[in-house]
LUMMARSE-42072 format. One record per residue (C-alpha): chain; residue number from 1; residue in one letter; y, z, x. Coordinates in nm, 2 decimals, always signed. Layout:
<recs>
["A"; NUM; "a"; [Y; Z; X]] ...
</recs>
This chain:
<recs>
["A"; 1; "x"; [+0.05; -0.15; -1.96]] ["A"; 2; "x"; [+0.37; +0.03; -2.10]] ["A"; 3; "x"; [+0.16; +0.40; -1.99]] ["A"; 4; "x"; [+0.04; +0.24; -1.65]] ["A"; 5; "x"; [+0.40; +0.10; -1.54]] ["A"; 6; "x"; [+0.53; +0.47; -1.64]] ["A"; 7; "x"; [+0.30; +0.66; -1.47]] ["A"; 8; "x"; [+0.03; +0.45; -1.28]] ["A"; 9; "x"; [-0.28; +0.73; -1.24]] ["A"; 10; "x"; [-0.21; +0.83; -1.61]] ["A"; 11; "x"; [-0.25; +0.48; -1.72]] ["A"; 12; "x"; [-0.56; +0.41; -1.54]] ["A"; 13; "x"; [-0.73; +0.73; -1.64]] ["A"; 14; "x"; [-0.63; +0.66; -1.97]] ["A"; 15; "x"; [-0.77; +0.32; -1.97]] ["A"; 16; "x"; [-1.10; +0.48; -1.83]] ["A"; 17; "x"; [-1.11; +0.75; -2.10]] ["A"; 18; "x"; [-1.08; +0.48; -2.38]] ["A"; 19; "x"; [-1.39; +0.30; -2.21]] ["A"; 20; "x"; [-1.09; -0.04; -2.15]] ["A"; 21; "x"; [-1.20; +0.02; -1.75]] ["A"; 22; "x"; [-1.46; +0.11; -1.56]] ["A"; 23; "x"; [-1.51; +0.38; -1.27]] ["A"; 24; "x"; [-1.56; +0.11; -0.99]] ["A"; 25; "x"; [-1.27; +0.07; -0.81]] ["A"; 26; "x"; [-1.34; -0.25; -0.75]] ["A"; 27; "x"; [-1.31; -0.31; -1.14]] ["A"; 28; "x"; [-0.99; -0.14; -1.09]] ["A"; 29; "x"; [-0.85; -0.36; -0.82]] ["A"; 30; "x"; [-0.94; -0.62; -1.02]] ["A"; 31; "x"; [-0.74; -0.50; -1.28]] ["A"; 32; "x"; [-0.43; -0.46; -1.09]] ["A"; 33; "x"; [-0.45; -0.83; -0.95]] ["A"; 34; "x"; [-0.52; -0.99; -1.27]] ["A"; 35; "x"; [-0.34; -0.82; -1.55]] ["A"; 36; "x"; [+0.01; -1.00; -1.62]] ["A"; 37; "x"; [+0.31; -0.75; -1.66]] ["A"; 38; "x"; [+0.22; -0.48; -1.47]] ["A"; 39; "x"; [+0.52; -0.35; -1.21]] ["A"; 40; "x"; [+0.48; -0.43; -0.88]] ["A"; 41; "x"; [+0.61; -0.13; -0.81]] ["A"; 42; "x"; [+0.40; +0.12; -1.03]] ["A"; 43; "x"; [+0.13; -0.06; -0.84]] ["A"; 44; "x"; [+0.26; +0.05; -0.50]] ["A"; 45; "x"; [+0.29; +0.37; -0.61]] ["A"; 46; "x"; [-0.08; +0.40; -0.77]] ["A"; 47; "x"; [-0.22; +0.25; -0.44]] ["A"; 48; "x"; [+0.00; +0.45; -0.22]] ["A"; 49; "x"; [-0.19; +0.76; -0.39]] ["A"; 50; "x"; [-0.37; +1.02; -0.09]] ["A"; 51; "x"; [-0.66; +1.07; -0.35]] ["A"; 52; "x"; [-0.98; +0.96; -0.23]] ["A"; 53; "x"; [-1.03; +0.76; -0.52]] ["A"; 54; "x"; [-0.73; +0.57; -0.50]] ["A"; 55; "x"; [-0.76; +0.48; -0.16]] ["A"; 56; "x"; [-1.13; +0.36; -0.22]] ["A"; 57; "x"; [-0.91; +0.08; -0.50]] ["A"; 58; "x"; [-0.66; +0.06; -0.24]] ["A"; 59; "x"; [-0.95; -0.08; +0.00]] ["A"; 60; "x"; [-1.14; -0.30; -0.28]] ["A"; 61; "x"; [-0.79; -0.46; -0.35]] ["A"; 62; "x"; [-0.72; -0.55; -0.02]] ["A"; 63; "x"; [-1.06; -0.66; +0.01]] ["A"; 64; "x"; [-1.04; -0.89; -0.29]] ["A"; 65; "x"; [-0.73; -1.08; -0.11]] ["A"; 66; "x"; [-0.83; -1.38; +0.12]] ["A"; 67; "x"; [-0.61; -1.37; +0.46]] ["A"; 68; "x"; [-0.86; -1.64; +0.59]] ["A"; 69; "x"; [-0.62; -1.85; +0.82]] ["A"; 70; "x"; [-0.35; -1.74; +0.75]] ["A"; 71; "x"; [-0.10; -1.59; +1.00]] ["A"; 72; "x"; [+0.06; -1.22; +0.97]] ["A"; 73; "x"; [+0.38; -1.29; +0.79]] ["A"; 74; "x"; [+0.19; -1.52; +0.51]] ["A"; 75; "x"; [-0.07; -1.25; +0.47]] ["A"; 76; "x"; [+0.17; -0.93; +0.47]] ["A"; 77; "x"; [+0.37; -1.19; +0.25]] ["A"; 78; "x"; [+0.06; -1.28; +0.00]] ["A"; 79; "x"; [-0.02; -0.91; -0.02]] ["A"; 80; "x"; [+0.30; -0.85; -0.13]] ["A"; 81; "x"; [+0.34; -1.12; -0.36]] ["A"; 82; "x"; [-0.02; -1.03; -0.53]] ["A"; 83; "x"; [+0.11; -0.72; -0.69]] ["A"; 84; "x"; [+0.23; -0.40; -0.52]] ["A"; 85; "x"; [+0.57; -0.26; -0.31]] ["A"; 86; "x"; [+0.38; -0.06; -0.07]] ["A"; 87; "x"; [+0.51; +0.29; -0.14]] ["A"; 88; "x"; [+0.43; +0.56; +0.16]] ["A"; 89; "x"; [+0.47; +0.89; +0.10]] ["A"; 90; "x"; [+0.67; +1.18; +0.22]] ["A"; 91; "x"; [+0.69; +1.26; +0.60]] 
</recs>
């Protein structure tokens, strides 16, 4: 956690290089909803990423979140609340 909250890709390629995650990013989204003490905002940043890997985990963590019902504001507010400060990058 302490390597991920640092440096978010770095922790999640370490993690995959000691076999601790998998390549799906869906295992990875899974891992960024679930796993207790994580920054909220070191998971912006790693899903805020332009690499086409991190954008596929971007898409499967969205995808795991259930907006069924619910109006903007409590989904944007659920999202938010889930795990990441949405971090976009420089103009």
């Amino acid at each position: 956690m302490e390597k991920f909250n640092s440096k978010p890709r770095k922790g999640i390629e370490f993690l995959q290089q000691q076999k601790f995650l998998g390549e799906d990013p869906a295992e990875v989204a899974r891992f960024l909803t679930t796993t207790l003490g994580l920054n909220k905002a070191a998971i912006g940043e790693y899903l805020g990423g332009d690499d086409p890997y991190d954008i596929k985990v971007m898409h499967a963590f969205v995808d795991q979140l259930n907006f069924a019902g619910l109006k903007f504001v409590d989904a944007l507010r659920l999202f938010l609340q889930v795990g990441c400060r949405v971090h976009l990058g420089a103009a």
